[in-house]
C-alpha positions in Angstrom: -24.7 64.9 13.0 -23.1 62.2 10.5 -24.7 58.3 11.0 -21.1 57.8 12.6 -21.3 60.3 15.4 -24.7 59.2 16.4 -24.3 58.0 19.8 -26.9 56.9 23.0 -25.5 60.4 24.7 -26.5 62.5 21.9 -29.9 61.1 21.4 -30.4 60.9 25.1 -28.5 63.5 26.9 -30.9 63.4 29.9 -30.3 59.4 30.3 -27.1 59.0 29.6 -26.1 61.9 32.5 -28.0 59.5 34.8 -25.8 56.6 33.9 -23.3 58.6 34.9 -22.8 56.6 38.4 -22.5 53.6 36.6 -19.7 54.6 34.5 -17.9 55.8 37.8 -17.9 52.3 39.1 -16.7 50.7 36.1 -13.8 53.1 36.2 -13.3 52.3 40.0 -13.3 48.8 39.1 -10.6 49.0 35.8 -8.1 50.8 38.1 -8.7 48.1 41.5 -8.0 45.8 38.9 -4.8 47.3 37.6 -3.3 47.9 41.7 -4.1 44.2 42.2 -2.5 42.6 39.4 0.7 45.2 39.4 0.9 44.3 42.9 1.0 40.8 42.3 3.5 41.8 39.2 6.2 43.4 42.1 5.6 40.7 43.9 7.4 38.2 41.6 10.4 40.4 41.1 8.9 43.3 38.9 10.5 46.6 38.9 9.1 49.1 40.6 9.3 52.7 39.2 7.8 52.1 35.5 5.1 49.9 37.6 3.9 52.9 39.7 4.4 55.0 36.3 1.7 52.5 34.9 -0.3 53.1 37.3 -0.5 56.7 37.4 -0.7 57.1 33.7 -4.0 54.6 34.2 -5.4 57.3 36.5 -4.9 59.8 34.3 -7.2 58.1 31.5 -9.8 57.0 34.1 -9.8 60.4 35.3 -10.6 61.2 32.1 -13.3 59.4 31.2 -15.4 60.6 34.3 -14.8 64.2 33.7 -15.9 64.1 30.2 -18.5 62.0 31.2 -19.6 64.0 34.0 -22.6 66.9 33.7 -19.5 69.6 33.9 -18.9 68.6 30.2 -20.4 68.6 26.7 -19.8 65.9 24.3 -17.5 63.0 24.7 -15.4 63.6 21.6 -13.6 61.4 19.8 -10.2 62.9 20.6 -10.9 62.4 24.4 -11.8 58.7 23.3 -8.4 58.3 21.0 -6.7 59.8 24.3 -7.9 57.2 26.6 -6.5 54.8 24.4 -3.2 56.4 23.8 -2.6 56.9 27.7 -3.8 52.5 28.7 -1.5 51.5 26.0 1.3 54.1 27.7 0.7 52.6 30.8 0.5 49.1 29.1 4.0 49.7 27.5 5.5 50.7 31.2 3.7 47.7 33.3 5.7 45.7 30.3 8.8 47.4 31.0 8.5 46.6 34.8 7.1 43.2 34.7 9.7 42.1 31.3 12.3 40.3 33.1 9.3 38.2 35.2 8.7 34.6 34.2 5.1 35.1 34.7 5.2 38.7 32.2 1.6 37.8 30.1 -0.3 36.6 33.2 0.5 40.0 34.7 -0.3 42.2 32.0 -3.2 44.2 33.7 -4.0 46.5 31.2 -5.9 44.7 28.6 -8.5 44.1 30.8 -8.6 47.4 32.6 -9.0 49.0 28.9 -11.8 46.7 28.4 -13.5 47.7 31.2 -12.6 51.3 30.4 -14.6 51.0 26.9 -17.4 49.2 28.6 -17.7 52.8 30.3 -17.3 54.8 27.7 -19.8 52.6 25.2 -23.0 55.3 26.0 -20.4 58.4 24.7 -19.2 56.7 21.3 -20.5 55.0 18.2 -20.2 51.0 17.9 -17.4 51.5 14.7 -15.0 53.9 16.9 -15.4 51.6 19.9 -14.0 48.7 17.5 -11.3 50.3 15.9 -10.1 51.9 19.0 -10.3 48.5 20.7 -8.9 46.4 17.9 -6.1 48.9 17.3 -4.9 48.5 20.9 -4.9 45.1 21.3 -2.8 44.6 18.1 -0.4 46.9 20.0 -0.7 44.8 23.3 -0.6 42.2 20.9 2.4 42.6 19.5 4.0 43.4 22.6 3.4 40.2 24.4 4.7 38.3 21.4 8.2 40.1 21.1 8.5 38.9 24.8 7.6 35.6 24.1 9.9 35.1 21.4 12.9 36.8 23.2 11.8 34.9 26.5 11.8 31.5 24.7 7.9 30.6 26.5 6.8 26.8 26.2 3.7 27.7 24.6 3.6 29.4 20.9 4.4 33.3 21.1 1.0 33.8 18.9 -0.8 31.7 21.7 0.5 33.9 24.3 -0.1 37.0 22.4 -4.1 36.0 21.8 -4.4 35.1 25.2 -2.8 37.9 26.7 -5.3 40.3 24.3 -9.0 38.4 24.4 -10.2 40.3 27.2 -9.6 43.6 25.6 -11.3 42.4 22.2 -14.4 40.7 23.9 -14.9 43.8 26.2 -14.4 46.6 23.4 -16.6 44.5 21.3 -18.9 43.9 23.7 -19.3 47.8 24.7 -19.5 48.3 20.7 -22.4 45.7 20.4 -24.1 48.0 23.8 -23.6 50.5 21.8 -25.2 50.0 18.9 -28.1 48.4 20.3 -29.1 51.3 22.8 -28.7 53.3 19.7 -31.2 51.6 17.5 -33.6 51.2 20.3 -33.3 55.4 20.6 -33.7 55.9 17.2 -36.9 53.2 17.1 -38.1 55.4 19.9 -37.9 58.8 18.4 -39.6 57.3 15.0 -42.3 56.5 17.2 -42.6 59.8 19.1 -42.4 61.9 15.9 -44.8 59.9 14.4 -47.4 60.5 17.5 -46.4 63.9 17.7 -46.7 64.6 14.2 -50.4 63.2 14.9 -51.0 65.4 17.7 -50.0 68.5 15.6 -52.9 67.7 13.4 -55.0 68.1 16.0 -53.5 71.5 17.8 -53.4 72.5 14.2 -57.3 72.5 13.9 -57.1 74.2 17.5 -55.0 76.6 16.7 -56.7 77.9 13.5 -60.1 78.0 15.2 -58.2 80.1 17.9 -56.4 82.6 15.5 -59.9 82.6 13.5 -61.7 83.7 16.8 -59.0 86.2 17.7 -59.7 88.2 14.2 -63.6 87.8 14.8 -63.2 89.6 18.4 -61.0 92.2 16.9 -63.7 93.3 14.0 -66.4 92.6 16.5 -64.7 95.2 19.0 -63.2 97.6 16.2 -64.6 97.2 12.9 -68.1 96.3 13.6 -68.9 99.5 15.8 -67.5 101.3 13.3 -69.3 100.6 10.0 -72.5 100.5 12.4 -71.9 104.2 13.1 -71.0 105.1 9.1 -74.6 103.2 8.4 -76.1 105.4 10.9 -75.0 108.9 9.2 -75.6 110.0 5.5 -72.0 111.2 5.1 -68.3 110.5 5.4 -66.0 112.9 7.1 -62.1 113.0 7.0 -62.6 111.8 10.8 -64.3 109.1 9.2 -61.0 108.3 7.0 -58.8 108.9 9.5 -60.3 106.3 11.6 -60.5 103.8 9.2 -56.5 103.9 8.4 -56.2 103.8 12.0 -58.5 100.6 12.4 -56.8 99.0 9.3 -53.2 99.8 10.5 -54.0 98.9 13.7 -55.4 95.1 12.5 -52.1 94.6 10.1 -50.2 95.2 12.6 -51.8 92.9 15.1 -51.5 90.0 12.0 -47.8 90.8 11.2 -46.7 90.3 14.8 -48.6 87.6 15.3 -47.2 85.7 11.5 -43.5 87.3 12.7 -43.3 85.3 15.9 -40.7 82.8 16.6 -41.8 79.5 18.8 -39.4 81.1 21.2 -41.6 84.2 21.7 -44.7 81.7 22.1 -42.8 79.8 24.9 -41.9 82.8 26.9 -45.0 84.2 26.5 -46.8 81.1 27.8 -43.7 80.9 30.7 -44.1 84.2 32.0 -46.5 84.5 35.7 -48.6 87.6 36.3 -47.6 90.5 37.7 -44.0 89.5 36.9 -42.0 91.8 33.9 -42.0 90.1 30.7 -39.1 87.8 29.6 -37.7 89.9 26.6 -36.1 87.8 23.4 -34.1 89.8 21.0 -34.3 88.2 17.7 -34.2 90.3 14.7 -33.1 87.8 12.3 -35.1 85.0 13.6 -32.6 82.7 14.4 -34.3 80.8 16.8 -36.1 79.0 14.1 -33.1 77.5 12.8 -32.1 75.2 16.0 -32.8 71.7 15.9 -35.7 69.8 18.1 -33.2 69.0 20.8 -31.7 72.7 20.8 -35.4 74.1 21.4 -36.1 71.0 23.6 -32.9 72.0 26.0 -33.9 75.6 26.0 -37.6 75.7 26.1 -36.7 73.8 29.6 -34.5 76.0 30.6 -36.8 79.4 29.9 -39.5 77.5 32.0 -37.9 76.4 34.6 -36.6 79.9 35.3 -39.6 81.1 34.5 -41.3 79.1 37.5 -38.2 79.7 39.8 -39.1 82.0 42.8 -35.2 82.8 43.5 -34.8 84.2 40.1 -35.5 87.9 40.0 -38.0 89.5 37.1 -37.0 90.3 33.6 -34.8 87.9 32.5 -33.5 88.2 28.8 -32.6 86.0 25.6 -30.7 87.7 22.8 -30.1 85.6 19.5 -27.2 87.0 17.2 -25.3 85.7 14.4 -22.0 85.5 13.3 -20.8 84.5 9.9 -22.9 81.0 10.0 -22.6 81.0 14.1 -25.7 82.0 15.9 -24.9 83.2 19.2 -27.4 82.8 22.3 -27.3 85.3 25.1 -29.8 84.1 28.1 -29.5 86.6 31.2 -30.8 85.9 34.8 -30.9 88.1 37.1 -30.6 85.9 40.4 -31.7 86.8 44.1 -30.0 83.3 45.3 -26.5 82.3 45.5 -24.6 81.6 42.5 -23.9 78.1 43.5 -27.0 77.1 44.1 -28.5 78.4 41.3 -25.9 76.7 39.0 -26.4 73.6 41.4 -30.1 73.7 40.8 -30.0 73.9 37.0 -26.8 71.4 36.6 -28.4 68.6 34.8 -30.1 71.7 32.4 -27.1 72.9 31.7 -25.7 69.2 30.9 -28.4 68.6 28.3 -27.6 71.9 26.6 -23.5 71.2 27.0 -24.5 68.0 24.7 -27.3 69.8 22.1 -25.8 72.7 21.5 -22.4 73.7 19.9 -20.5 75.0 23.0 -22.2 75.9 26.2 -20.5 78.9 29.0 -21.7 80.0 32.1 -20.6 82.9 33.9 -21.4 85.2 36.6 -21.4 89.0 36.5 -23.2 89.9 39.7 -26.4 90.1 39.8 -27.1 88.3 36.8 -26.5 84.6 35.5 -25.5 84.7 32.2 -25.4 81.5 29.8 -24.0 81.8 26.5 -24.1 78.9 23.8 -23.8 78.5 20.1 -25.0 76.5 17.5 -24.7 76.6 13.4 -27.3 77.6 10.8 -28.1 77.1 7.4 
């Protein structure tokens, strides 16, 4: 992720889904504002059909922006953000067309405003230098626009005047949601300096744990294995091929014990933790350890995931997780099989599945009766 495409929703997934309200009213609000002023506009002789065409290219756009905002989507991409843009100024050029004849053509222009408003609600998706050049772009357009009319109209006050005037809103707004921007930004990226510097602390200290854990699992396997062993060879004068045989069993069986337990991914530890007695295991597939190459949000999303299923009484035993790559794709596989509906399962895990639509590359879900199968991607090194 460049320094340009780091944005409030990508450092915050979670949070930014539960702003999602709020960006539905400021939608609400642009498009009440663009009925009451093109209202107003026919009222004072504008024509009607590119008006109404105004407004339904507006709908499109604010349609738009929830969709890709919503928890049914992944990342709010700059291409969705450079359409938003394209489709107010398209509706901007047709409220001109219908409002052009009208003495009162710059006091009517609706859309500058309503795009404003627009990149107010898009400010948590997109970085503070997109949100400017997208905004300043526009209103040079809207801009210019407004002055050709006030040249050809003849207006009483200087066309560059009318032209600023008519703009402002839109400038102050996208400027305004670019200045949000950056700020929630900062303060996320202050925040996760902080955490990683406690959490880097606290490793310390599970290190120490950990080591004095692995150091009394060996002891209990030579106290159970070897010990008992060399007490019997003490006991006896000789050494029989029993006797050897037992000992490459013993020392096979303690390398084996160490490999498995060096050759485990932290995906492995987290299922093994996740998984409830008397239930079957939860099996990951991952011969080329792959899950060692996703990034602290990727494990984040899916150690919730794994868990949560893990706990959830109307998902049946054995679920699976198979890693794969592809060229430099890695390809996750997670299988559930399900004892609820489908749609409450997938209503249940929703804001889940949002989180991993914004960590990971591309995120699917699909239903093959009985199982719940989530697919999602992500790039390695």
């Amino acid at each position: 992720m460049t320094g340009a495409e780091v944005t409030a929703q990508r450092l915050d997934p979670a949070g930014t889904l539960g702003a999602h309200f709020l960006t539905i009213v400021l939608v609400v609000i642009a498009y009440l504002w663009a009925i009451a002023f093109s209202l107003l506009a026919l009222s004072r002789g504008g024509e009607t059909a590119p008006a109404l065409g105004a407004l339904m290219v507006l709908a499109i756009a604010c349609a738009l922006v929830v969709y890709a905002s919503g928890e049914g989507h992944g990342v709010f991409t700059a291409g969705i953000h450079l359409m938003v843009h394209a489709l107010v100024v398209a509706s901007f050029l047709l409220a001109s067309w219908s409002s052009w004849s009208t003495d009162d053509f710059s006091r009517d222009q609706w859309a500058p405003l309503s795009l404003g408003i627009l990149m107010v609600a898009v400010a948590p998706y997109r970085p503070a230098r997109e949100l400017i050049a997208g905004g300043s772009a526009s209103a040079l357009v809207m801009g210019a626009v407004t002055f050709a009319h006030a040249v050809v109209a003849r207006t009483t006050s200087p066309p560059l005047a009318v032209a600023v005037v008519a703009v402002i809103g839109v400038v102050a707004l996208c400027y305004g949601a670019a200045m949000y921007s950056q700020r929630t930004v900062e303060a996320l990226q202050r925040w996760h300096r902080r955490a990683d510097v406690v959490a880097e602390a606290l490793a310390d200290e599970v290190r120490v744990g950990i080591a004095r854990s692995v150091q009394q699992d060996r002891v209990t396997i030579l106290n159970r294995d070897v010990v008992p062993f060399f007490g019997d060879l003490l006991g006896r004068e000789t050494i029989t091929d029993v006797d050897r045989a037992r000992a490459r069993y013993i020392a096979t069986a303690i390398r084996s014990v160490m490999v498995a337990d060096a050759d485990r991914t932290w995906l492995e530890v987290v299922v093994q933790q996740a998984g409830r007695p008397g239930r079957a295991l939860i099996a990951v597939d991952d011969p080329h350890f792959l899950a060692s190459m996703m990034t602290t949000a990727q494990r984040t999303a899916l150690r919730a995931h794994v868990v949560a299923l893990a706990a959830d009484r109307k998902v049946a035993e054995g679920f699976s997780i198979v890693l794969s790559r592809h060229g430099r794709l890695c390809v996750g596989t997670l299988t559930v099989p399900i004892v609820s509906a489908d749609h409450a399962l997938r209503t249940r895990y929703a804001p889940i599945h949002s989180v991993m639509r914004v960590a990971f590359d591309s995120v699917s879900i699909q239903t093959h009766p009985p199982d719940l199968i989530v697919r999602f991607t992500y790039e390695h090194s």
